[in-house]
GUKOL-616503 format. One record per residue (C-alpha): residue number from 1; z, y, x. Coordinates in steps of 0.2 Angstrom, whole numbers, plus 5000, padded with zeros to 4 digits. Layout:
N
> NUM | Z | Y | X;
...
This chain:
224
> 1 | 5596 | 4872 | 5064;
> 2 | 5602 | 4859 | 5078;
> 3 | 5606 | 4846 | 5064;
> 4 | 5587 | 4848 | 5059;
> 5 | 5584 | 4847 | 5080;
> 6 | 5593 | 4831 | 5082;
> 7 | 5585 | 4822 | 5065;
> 8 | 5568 | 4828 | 5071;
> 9 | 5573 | 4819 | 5089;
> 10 | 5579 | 4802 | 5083;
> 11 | 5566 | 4801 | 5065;
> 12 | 5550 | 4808 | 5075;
> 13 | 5540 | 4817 | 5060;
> 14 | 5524 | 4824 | 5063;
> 15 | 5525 | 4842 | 5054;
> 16 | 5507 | 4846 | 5058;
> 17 | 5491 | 4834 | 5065;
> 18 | 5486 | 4833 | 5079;
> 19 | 5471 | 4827 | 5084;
> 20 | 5466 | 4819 | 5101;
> 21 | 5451 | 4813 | 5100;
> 22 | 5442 | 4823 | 5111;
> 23 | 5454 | 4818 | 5127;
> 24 | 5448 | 4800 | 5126;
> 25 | 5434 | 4795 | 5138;
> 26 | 5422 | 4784 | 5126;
> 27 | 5420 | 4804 | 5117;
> 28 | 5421 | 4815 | 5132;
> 29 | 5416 | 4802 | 5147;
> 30 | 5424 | 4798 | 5164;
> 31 | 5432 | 4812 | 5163;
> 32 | 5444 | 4808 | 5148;
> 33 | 5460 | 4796 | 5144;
> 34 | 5455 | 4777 | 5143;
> 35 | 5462 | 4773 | 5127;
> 36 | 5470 | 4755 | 5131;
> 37 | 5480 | 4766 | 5146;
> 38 | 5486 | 4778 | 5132;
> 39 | 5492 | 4764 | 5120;
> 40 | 5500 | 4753 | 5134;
> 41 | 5508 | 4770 | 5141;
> 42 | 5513 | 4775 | 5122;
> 43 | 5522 | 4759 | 5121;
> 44 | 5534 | 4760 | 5136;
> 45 | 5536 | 4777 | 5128;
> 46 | 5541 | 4770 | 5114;
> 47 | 5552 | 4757 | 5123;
> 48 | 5562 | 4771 | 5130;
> 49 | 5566 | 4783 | 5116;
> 50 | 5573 | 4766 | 5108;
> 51 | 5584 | 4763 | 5123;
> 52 | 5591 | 4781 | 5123;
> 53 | 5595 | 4780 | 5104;
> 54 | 5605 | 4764 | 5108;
> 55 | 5614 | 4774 | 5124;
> 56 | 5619 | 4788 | 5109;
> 57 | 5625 | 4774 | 5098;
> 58 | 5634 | 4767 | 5112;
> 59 | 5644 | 4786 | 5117;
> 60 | 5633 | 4786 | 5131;
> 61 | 5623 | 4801 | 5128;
> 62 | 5637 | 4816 | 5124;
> 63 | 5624 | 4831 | 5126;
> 64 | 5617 | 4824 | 5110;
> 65 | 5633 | 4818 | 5101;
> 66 | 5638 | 4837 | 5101;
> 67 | 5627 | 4841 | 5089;
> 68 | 5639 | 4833 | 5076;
> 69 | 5652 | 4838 | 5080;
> 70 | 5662 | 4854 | 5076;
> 71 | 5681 | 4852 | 5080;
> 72 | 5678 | 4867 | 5093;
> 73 | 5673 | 4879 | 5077;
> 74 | 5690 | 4881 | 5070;
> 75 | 5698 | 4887 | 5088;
> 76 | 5682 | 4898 | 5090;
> 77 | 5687 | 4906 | 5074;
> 78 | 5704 | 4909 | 5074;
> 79 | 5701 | 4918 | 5092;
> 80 | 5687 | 4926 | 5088;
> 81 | 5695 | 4936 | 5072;
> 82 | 5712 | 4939 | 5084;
> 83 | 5702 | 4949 | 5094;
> 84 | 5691 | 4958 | 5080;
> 85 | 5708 | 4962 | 5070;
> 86 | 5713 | 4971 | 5086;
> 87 | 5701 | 4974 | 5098;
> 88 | 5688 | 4989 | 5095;
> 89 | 5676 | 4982 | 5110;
> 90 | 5673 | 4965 | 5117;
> 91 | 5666 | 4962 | 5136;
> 92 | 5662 | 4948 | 5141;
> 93 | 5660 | 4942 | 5161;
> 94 | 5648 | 4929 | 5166;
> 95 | 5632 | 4923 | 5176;
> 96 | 5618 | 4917 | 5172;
> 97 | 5620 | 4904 | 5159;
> 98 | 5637 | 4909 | 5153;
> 99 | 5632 | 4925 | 5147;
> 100 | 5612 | 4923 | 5143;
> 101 | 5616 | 4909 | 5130;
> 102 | 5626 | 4922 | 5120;
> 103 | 5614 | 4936 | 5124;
> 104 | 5601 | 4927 | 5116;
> 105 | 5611 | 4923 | 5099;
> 106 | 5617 | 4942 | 5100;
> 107 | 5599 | 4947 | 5101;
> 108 | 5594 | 4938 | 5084;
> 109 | 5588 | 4946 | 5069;
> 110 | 5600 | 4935 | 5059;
> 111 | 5614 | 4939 | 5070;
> 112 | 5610 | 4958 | 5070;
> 113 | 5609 | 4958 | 5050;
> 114 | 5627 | 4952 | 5047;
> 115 | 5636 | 4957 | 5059;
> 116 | 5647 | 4971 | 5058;
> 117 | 5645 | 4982 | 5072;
> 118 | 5657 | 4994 | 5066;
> 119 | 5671 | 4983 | 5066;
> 120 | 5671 | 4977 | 5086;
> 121 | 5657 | 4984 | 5098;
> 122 | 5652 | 4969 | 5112;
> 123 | 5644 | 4971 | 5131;
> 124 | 5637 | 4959 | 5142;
> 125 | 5640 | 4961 | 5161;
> 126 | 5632 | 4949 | 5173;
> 127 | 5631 | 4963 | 5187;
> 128 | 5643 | 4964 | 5203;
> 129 | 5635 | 4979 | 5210;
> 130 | 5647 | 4993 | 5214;
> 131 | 5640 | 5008 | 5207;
> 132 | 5637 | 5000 | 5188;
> 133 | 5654 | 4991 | 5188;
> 134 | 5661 | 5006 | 5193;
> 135 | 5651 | 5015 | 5179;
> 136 | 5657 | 5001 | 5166;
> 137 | 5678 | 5002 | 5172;
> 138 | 5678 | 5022 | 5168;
> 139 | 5672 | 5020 | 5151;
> 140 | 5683 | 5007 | 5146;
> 141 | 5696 | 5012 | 5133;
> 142 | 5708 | 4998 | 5139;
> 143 | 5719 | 4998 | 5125;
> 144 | 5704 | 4994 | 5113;
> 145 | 5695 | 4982 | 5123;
> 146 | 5695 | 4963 | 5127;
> 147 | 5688 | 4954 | 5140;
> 148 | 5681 | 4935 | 5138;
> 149 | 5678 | 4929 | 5154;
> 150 | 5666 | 4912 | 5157;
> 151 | 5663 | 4902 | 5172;
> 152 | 5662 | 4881 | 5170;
> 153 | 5668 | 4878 | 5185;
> 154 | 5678 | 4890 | 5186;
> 155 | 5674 | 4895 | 5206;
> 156 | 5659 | 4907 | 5202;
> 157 | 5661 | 4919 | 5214;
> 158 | 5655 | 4932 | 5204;
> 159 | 5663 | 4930 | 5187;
> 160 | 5681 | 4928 | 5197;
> 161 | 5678 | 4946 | 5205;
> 162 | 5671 | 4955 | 5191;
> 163 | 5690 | 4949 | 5183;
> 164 | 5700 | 4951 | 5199;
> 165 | 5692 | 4971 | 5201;
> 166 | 5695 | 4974 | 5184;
> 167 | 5714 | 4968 | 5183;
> 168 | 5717 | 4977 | 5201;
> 169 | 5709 | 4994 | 5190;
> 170 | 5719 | 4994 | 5173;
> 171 | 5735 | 4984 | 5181;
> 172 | 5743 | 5002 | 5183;
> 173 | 5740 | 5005 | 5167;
> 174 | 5744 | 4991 | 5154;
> 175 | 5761 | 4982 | 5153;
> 176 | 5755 | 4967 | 5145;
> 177 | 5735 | 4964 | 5152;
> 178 | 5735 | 4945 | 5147;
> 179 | 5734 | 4949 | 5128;
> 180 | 5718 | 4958 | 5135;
> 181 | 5709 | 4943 | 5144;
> 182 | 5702 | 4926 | 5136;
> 183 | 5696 | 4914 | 5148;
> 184 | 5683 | 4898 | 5145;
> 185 | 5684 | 4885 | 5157;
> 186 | 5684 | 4868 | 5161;
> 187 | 5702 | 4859 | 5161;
> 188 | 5704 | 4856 | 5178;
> 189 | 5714 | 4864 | 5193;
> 190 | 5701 | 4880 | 5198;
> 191 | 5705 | 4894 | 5204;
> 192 | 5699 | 4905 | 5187;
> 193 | 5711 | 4893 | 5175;
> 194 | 5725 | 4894 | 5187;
> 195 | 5725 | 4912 | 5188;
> 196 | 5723 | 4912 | 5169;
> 197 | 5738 | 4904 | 5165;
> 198 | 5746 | 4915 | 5178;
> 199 | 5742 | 4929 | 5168;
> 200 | 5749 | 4921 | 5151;
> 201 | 5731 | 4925 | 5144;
> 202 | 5722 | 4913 | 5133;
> 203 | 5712 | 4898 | 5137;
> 204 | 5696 | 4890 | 5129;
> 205 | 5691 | 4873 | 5135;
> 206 | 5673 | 4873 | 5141;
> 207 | 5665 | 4857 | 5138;
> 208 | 5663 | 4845 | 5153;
> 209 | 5646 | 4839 | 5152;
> 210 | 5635 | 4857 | 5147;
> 211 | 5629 | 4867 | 5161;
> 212 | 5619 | 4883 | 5162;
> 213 | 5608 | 4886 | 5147;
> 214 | 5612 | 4871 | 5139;
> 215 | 5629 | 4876 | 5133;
> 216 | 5621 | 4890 | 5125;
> 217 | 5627 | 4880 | 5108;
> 218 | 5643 | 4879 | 5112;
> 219 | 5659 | 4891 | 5111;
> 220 | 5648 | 4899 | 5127;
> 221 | 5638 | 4905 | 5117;
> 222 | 5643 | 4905 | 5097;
> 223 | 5660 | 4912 | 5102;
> 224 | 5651 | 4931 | 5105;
């Protein structure tokens, strides 16, 4: 699907016509398109989609290089199966577009059809408030579950509490908690990574230049 994406964006193929006709104002009047304005304005169109598929050849344009590239899969794997070989329930802590990208792909009837629900159970949490946290912490059988935690920057207030209130609630409880918690963040110095690697727990790379919904095909989203 996103090769199929990316070939459509730099061979342009019409899969349907379209027709126009009735925009242009020698059909429709004053109030339609003037057709030497259109073509001049397709041109500089044109001019530009040629400039950005020079800025791609050049490594100028990573969001696009992604698309071929897949040395994250084999890490995605080989984390993802350690914690279906020994986890019974997966939950994952994020906002906004660090946990709607994986809803989304969770929520597909493909995804739905092969996946194995009996095999690891997982749960989206993009809620701070008290009463449903606190709701979510007493049903937790800690020494089945797994938490991913994602924040880019790794300062999203949220995300670091949801973590931080969790850990506070189980520390008691487990002697080991970071063979529990997988974190995804960028590699820089924040506050979410430092703590990460203070808690011996593992740690995915998020990718530098994908933000929000855009990482939604990235291990942000394909890792769930």
């Amino acid at each position: 699907l996103i090769n199929s994406a990316f070939n459509l964006y730099y061979q342009p193929i019409m899969l349907y016509k379209q027709n126009i006709d009735n925009c242009f104002n020698d059909v429709i009047g004053d109030k339609g398109i003037c057709k030497d304005a259109f073509a001049h304005n397709l041109t500089l169109a044109n001019q530009q989609i040629v400039k950005l598929q020079q800025q791609q050849k050049a490594g100028g344009l990573p969001l696009f290089d992604f698309v071929e590239k897949n040395s994250d899969l084999a890490q995605i794997k080989h984390t993802t199966k350690y914690i279906a070989d020994n986890f019974k329930e997966l939950i994952i802590f994020g906002i906004g577009g660090s946990s709607l990208g994986g809803q989304t792909l969770c929520g597909m009837k493909f995804y739905q059809h092969f996946f194995d629900k009996d095999k690891i159970r997982i749960k989206f949490f993009d809620n701070i408030h008290y009463h449903n946290f606190n709701l979510l912490l007493n049903a937790i059988d800690i020494e089945d579950t797994a938490f991913l935690v994602i924040s880019k920057s790794g300062h999203t207030i949220e995300t670091i509490t949801q973590t931080l209130v969790t850990i506070d609630y189980f520390k008691e409880r487990v002697a080991n908690l970071g063979k529990h918690f997988f974190f995804l963040t960028e590699d820089t110095d924040n506050p979410l990574r430092n703590f990460a690697k203070n808690l011996q727990a593992t740690i995915l790379d998020h990718l530098k230049y994908f933000v929000g919904f855009y990482s939604c095909f990235t291990n942000v989203g394909l890792f769930p």
